[in-house]
C-alpha positions as CSV (number, residue, x, y, z in Angstrom):
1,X,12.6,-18.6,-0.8
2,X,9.3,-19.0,1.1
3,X,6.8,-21.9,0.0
4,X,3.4,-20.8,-0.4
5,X,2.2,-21.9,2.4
6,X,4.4,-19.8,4.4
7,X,3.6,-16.5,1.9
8,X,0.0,-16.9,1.9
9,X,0.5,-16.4,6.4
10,X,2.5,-13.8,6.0
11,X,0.2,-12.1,3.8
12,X,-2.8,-12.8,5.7
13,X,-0.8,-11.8,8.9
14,X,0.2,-8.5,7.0
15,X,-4.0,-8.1,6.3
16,X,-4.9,-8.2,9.5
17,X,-2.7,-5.7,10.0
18,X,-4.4,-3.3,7.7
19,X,-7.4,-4.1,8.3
20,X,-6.8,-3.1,11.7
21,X,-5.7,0.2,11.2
22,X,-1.9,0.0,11.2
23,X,-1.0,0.7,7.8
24,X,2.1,2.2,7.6
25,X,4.6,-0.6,6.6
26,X,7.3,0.1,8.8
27,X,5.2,-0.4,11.7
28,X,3.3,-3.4,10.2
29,X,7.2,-5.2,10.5
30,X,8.2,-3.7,13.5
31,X,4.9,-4.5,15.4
32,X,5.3,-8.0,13.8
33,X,9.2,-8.3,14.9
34,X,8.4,-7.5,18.9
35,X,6.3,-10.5,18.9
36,X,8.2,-12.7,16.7
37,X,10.9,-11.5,19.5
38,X,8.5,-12.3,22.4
39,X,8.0,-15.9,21.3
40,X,11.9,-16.5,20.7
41,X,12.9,-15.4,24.1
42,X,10.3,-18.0,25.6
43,X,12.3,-20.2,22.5
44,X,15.3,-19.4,24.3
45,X,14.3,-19.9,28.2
46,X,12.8,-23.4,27.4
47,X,16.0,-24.8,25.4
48,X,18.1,-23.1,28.6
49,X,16.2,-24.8,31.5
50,X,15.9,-28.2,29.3
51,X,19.9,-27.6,29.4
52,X,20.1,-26.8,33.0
53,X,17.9,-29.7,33.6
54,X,20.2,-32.2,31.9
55,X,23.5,-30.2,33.2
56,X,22.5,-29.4,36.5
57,X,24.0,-26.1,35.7
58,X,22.7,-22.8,36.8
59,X,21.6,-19.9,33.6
60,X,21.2,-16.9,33.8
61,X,16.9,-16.4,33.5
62,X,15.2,-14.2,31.3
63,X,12.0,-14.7,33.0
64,X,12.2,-14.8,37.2
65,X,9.5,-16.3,39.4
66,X,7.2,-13.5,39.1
67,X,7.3,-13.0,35.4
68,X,6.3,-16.1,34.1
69,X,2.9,-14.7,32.9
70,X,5.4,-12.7,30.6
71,X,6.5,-15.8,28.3
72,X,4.5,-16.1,24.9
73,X,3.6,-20.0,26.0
74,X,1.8,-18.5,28.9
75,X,-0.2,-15.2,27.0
76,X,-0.8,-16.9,24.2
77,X,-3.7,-18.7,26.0
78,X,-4.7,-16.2,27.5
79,X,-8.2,-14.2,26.2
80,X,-7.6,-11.4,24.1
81,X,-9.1,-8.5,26.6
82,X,-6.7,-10.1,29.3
83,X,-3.3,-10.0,26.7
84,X,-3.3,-6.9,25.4
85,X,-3.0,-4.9,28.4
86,X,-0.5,-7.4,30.0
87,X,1.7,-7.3,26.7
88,X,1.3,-3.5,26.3
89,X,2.3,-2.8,30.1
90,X,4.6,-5.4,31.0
91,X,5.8,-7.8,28.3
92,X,7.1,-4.7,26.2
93,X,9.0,-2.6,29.0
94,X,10.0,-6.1,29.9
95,X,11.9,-6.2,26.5
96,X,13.9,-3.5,27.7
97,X,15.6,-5.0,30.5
98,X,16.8,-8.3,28.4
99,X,20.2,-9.1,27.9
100,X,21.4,-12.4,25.9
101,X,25.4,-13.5,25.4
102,X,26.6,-10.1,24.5
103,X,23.9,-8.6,22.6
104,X,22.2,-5.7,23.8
105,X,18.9,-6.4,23.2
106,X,17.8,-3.5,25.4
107,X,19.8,-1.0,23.4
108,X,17.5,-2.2,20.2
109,X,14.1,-2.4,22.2
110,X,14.5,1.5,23.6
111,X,11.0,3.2,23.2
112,X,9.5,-0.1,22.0
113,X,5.5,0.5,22.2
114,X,2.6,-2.1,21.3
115,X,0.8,0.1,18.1
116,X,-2.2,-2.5,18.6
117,X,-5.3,-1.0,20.3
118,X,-7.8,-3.8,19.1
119,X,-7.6,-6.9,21.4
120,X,-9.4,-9.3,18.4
121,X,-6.1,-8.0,16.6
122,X,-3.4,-8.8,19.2
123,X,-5.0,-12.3,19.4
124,X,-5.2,-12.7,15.7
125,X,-1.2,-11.9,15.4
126,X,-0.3,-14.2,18.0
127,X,-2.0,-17.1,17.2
128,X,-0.7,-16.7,13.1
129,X,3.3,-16.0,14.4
130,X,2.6,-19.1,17.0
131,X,2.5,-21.2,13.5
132,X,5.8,-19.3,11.9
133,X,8.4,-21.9,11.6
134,X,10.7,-19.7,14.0
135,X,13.1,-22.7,14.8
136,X,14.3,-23.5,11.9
137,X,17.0,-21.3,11.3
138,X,17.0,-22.2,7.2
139,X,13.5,-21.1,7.5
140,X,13.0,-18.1,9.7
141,X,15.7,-16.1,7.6
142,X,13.5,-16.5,4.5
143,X,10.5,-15.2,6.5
144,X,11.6,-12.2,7.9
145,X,13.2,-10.9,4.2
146,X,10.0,-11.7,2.8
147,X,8.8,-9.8,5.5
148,X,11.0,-7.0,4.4
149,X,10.4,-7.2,0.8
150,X,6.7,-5.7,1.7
151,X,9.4,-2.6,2.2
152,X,10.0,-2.8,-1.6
153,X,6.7,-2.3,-3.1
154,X,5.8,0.0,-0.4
155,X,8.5,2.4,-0.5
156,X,7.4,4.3,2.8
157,X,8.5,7.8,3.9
158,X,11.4,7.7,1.2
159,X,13.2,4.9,2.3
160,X,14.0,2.3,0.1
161,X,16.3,-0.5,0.3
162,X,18.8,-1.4,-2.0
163,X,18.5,-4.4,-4.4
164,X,19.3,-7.5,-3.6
165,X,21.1,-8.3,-6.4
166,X,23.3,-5.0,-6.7
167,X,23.8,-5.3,-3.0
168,X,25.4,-9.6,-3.8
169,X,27.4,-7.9,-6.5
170,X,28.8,-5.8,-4.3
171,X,29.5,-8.4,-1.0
172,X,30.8,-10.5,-4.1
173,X,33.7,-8.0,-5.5
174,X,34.9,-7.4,-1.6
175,X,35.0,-11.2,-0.9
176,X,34.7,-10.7,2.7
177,X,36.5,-13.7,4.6
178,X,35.2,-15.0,7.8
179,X,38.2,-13.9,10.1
180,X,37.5,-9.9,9.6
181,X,35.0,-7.4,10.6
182,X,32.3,-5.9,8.5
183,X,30.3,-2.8,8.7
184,X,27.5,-0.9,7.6
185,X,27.7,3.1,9.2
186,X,24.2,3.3,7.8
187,X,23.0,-0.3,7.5
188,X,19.1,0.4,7.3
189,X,17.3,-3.3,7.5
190,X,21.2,-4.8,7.2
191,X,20.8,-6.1,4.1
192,X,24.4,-5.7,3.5
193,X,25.6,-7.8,6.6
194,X,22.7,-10.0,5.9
195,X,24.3,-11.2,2.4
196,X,27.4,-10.8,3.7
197,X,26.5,-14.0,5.7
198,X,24.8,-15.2,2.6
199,X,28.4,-15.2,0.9
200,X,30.1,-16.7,3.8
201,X,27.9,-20.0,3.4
202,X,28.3,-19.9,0.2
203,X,32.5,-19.8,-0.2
204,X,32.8,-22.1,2.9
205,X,30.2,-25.4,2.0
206,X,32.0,-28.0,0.6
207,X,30.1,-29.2,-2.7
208,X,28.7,-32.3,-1.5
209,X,27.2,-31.1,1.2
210,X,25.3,-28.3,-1.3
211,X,21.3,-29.5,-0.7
212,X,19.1,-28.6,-3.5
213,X,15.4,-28.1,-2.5
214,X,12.3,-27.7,-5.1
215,X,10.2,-24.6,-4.0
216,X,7.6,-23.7,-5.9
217,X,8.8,-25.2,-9.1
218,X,12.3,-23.4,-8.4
219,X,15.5,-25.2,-7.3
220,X,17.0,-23.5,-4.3
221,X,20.5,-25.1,-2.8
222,X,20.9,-24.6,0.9
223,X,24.8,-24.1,2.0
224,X,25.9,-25.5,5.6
225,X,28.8,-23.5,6.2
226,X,30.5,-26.7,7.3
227,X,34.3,-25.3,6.4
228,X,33.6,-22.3,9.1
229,X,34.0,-25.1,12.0
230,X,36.4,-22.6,14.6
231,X,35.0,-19.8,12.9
232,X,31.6,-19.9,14.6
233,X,32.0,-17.7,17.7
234,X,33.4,-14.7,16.0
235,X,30.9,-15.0,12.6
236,X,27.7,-14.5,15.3
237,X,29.0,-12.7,18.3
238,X,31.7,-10.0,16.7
239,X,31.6,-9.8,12.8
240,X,28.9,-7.6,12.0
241,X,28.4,-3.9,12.9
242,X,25.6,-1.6,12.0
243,X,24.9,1.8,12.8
244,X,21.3,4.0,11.8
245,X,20.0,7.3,13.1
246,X,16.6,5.7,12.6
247,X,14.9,3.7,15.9
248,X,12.7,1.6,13.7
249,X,15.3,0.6,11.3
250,X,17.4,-0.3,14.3
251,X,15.1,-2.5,15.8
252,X,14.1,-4.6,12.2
253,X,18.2,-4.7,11.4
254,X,18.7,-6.3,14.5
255,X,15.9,-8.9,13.9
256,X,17.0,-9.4,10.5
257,X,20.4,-10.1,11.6
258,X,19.5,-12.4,14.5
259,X,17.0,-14.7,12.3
260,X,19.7,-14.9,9.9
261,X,21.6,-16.9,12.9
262,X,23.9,-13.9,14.3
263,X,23.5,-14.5,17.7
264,X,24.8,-10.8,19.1
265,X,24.5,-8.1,16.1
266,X,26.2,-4.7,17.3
267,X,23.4,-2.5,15.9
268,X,23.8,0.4,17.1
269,X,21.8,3.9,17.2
270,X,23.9,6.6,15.9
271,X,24.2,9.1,13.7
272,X,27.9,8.2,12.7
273,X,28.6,11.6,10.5
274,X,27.7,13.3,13.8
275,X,30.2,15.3,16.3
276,X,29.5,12.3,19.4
277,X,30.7,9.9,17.0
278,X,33.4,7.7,17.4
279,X,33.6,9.1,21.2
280,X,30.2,7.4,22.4
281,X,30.8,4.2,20.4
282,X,31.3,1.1,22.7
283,X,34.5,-0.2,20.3
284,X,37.0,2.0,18.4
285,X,35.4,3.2,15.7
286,X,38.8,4.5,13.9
287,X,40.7,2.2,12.0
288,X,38.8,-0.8,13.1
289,X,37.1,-2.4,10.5
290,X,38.2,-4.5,7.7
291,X,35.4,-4.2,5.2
292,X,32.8,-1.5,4.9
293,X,29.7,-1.8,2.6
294,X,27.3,0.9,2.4
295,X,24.5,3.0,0.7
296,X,24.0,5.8,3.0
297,X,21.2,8.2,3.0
298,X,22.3,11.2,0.7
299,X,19.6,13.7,2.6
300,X,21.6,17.0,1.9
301,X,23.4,19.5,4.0
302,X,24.1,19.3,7.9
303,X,25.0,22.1,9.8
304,X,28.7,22.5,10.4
305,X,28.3,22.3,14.6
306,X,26.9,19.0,13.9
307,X,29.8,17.3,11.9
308,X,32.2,15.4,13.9
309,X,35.4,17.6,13.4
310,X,37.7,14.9,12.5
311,X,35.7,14.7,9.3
312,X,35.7,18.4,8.5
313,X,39.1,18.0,8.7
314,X,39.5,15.8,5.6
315,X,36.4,18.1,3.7
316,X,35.1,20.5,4.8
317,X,31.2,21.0,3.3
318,X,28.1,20.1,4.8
319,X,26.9,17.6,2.1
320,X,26.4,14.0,3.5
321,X,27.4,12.3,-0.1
322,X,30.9,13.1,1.0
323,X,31.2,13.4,4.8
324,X,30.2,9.5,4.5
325,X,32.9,8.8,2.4
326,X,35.9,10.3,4.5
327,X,33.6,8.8,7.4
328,X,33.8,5.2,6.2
329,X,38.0,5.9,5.4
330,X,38.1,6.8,8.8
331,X,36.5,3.9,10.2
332,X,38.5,1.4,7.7
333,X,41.8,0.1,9.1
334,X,44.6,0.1,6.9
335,X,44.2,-1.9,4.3
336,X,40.4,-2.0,4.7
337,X,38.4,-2.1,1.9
338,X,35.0,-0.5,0.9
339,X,32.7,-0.7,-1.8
340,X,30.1,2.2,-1.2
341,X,27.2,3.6,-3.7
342,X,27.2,7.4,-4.2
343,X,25.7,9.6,-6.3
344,X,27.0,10.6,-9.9
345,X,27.6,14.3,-8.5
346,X,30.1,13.0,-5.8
347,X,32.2,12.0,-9.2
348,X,32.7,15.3,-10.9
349,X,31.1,18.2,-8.7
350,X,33.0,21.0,-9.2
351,X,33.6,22.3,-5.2
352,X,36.5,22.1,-3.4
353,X,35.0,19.5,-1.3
354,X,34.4,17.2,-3.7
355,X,37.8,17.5,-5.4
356,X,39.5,17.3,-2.1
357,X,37.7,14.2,-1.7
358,X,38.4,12.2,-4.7
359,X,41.9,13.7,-4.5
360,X,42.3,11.9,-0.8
361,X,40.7,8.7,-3.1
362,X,43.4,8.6,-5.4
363,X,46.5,10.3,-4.1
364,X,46.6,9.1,-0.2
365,X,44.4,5.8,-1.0
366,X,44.0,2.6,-3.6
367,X,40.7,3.9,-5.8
368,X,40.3,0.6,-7.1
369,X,37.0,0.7,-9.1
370,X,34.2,3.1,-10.5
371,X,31.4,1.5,-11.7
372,X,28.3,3.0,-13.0
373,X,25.1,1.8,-12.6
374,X,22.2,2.5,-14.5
375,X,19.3,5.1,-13.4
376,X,16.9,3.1,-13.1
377,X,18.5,1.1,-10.7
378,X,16.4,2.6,-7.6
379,X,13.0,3.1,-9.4
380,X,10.2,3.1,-8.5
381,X,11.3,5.6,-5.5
382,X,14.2,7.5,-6.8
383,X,15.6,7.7,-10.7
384,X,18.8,9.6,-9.7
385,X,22.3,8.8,-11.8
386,X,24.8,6.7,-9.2
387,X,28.1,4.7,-9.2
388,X,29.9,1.8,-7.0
389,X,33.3,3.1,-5.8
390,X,35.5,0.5,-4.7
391,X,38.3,1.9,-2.5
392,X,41.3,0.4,-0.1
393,X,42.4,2.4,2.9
394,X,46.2,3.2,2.4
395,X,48.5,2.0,-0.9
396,X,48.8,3.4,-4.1
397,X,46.2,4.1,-6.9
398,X,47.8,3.0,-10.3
399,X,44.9,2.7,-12.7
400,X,41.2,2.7,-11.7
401,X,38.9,-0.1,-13.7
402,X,35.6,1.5,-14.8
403,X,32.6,-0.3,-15.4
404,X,29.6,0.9,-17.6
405,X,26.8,-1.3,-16.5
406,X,24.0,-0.9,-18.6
407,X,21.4,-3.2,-17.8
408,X,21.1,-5.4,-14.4
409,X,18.4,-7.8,-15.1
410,X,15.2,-5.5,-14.7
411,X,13.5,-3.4,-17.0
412,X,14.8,0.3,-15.9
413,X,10.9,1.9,-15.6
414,X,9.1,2.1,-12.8
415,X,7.8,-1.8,-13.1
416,X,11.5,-2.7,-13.0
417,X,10.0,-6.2,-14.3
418,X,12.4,-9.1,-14.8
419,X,14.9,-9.3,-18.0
420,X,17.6,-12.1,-17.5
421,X,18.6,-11.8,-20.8
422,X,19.1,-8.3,-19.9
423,X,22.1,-8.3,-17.1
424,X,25.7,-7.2,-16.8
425,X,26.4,-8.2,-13.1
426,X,27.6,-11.6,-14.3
427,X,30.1,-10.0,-16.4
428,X,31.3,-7.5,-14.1
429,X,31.9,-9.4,-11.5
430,X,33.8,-12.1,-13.8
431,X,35.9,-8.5,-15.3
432,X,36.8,-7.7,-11.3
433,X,38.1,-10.7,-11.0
434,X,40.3,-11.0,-14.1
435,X,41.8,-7.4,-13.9
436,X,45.2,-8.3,-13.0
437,X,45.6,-10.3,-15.6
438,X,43.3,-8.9,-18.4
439,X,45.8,-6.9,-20.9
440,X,43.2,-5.5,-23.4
441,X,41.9,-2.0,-22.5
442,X,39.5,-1.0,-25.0
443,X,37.5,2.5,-24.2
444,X,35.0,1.3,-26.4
445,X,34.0,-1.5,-24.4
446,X,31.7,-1.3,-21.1
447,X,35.3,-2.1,-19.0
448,X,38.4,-0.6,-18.9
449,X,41.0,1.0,-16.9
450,X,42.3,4.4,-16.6
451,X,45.8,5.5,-15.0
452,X,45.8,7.3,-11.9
453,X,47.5,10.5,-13.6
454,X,45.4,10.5,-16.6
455,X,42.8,11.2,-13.5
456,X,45.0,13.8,-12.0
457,X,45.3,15.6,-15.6
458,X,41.8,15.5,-15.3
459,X,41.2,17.8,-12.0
460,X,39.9,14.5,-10.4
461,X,37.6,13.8,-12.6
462,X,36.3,10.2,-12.0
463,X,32.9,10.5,-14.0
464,X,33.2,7.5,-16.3
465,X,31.8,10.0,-19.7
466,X,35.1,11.6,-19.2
467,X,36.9,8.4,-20.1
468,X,34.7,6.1,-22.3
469,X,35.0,6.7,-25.9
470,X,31.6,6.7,-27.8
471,X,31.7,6.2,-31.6
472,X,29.6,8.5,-33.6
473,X,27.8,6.9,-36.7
474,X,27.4,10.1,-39.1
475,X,24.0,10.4,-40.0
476,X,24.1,11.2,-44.6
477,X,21.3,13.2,-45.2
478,X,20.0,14.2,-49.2
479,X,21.2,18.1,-50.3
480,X,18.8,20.7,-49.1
481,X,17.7,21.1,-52.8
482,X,16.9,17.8,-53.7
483,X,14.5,18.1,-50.2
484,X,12.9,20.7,-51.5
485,X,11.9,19.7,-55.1
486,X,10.9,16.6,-53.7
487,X,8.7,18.4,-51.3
488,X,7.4,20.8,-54.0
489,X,6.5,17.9,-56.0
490,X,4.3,16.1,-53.3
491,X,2.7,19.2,-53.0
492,X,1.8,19.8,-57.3
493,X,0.7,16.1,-56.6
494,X,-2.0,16.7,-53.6
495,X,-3.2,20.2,-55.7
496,X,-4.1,18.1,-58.8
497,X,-5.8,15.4,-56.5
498,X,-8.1,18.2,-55.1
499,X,-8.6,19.5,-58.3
500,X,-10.0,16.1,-59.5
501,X,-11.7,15.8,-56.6
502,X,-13.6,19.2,-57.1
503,X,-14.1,18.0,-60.7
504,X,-16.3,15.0,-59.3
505,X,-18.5,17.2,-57.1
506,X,-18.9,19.2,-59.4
């Protein structure tokens, strides 16, 4: 949580913006993340040759002799008719070129272009990031998901991220533990990853180191992380993967992820339901990941040429909704586990693709959870019905636990204003956790559990209206007759009013 200080820059920052003709919201944050990137690099080459100086070591530069003029501490001085050309034409191609301890910044910078045509606003931009706290890493987190929150009240070209809180719940049922590896095959911004490091702080700060700060009125507690000591190189340099068909996406994911102190994010560009996917990708893609969390893009049908055959293999249709289910099995090693959004459809369509899929979920895999969320859940951008499934890679499915959430702390309109007294995540999350042991398995109630062949009876039916049981209050209504003499009395009544009424005209 920013302070209002910090807000009130941002928000000036994002003004300037528009005032300045670059409206659209994506590229407000992507023009925004190249610079905040130009000024950590210089971040980055002045902590390295203070270390060198100390050391007597040799680094590896970002900047040689003859590109100096490219650091942010040398621009920024510079007068604005003077910088934009030089960061248009050689600071951004220089971008490309960069590599840092594993990560392949070039990879994320591909086709990176300066939007800004006015020098006044170039100048303007620089000078407000030079006053971003980007070096403190508590701090610079905050910024760039406030940043990204401008997404949410937006809700540009269609895409829309998912809430914060659903996507918590969901990092929270997993439990990811610092040892595996987590991906997102379409990870958007990386929100996902991004509270999937929130959690990791979280589970692994010992209470007394738990620092409670006041921000605006608001207690906020900052975790250390101090039980991940060991843990370290592998949380920031090989945890998180991220794949997205979409350039700009790529490029704020991997910002996100590096301000949110992962060092080398493997972001990758790639459509992964596609047929060059796994071949192209730089680590095995099959059976390689230990947890998966996901809300792809359900955008329809793709052409059959297109679909990575090893997919068609498991179901064979062209809708995404499923391909990026058997995709995430796929990449899931045995034993992985996923918790991934799909549409309602997905549970109870009616084509032999979709029952070949949830046939697969039960039969050759652990279904472990369906839980329904409400439809308002996406508004202001899409109203469409959709469910959490909860699945394991390999095992046995028993009994499924089904979860009717109902409210989730927002009013389900368009406003989706806040309503804390209004919220089932708390409970569902406490339910997940109790389901080995919880005995009582009422239909009636918004959680219960259904047995593997009841779902088999079923055709495969996993739509949680085919299993919860709704009472019925009868509704006693008067005999027709009584209705109607009732009726015809009201009306003798109104005659002899009008008549009276005549009478006194008259």
């Amino acid at each position: 949580m920013l302070n209002q200080e910090l807000q009130s820059k941002i928000d000036k920052l994002w003004e300037e913006f528009w005032t300045g003709g670059i409206t659209n919201p994506l590229s407000v944050i992507e023009q925004i993340s190249f610079l905040m990137f130009a000024r950590l690099l210089d971040i980055k080459e002045t902590r390295n040759e203070k270390q060198a100086k100390r050391t007597k070591k040799l680094f590896k530069r970002i900047f040689d002799d003859k590109e100096q003029d490219l650091r942010w501490s040398q621009f920024q001085h510079m007068p604005p008719g003077e910088m934009l050309p030089l960061v248009r034409d050689r600071v951004f191609p220089h971008f490309k070129t960069v590599a840092l301890e594993g990560a392949t910044f070039g990879e994320y910078m591909k086709g990176a272009q300066l939007l800004i045509q006015k020098p006044s606003l170039l100048d303007s931009a620089v000078s407000m990031i030079n006053d971003l706290p980007l070096t403190k890493g508590d701090t610079k987190g905050d910024l760039y998901e406030y940043l990204l929150g401008k997404l949410t009240t937006a809700g540009i070209n269609g895409q829309f991220r998912t809430p914060r809180h659903i996507i918590r719940k969901m990092v929270e049922i997993l439990a990811p533990k610092p040892t595996e590896m987590v991906a997102d095959p379409a990870c958007g911004t990386a929100g996902f990853l991004v509270e999937t490091m929130h959690y990791l702080l979280r589970e692994n700060t010992s209470p007394e180191l738990i620092e409670t700060i006041t921000v605006e009125g608001e207690e906020q507690n900052l975790y250390p992380g101090d039980q991940l000591e060991g843990q370290w190189d592998h949380i920031r340099n090989d945890m998180f993967h991220g794949f997205d068909f979409d350039i700009t996406m790529l490029r704020i994911s991997a910002m996100n992820l590096l301000l949110h102190g992962i060092d080398a994010p493997d972001i990758h560009y790639q459509d992964t339901l596609s047929n060059n996917f796994p071949d192209n990708f730089p680590t095995p893609s099959e059976d390689f990941f230990d947890v998966i969390l996901a809300n792809p893009p359900f955008k329809g049908s793709l052409d059959y040429e297109d679909v990575h055959p090893s997919l068609l293999s498991k179901v064979k249709t062209k809708k995404t909704e499923l391909l990026f289910v058997a995709l995430i099995l796929k990449m899931l090693k045995l034993g992985g586990r996923s918790a991934t959004i799909v549409p309602d459809g997905v549970l109870f369509g009616s084509t032999n693709a979709h029952k070949a899929l949830r046939k697969m979920l039960v039969d050759d895999n652990q279904l472990e959870a369906v839980i329904s969320l409400p439809s308002g859940v996406f508004k202001p951008y899409a109203g469409v019905s959709t469910a959490i499934i909860v699945f394991t890679k390999g095992g046995k499915t028993d009994k499924v636990f089904y979860y009717d959430v109902q409210a989730d702390g927002f009013s389900l309109d368009d406003k989706r204003e806040p309503q804390p007294d209004k919220d089932d995540l708390a409970d569902l999350l406490l339910r997940w956790q109790r389901r080995d042991t919880t005995k009582d398995n009422d239909r009636l109630q918004k959680f219960f559990f259904v047995p593997a062949d009841e779902i088999r009876t079923n055709n495969y039916d996993l739509s949680i209206n085919r299993y919860k049981e709704v009472v019925y209050q009868e509704n006693v209504y008067d005999p027709p007759e009584d209705i109607l003499d009732r009726m015809v009395s009201l009306e003798k009544d109104i005659m002899e009013d009008m008549e009276e009424l005549r009478g006194m005209l008259g």
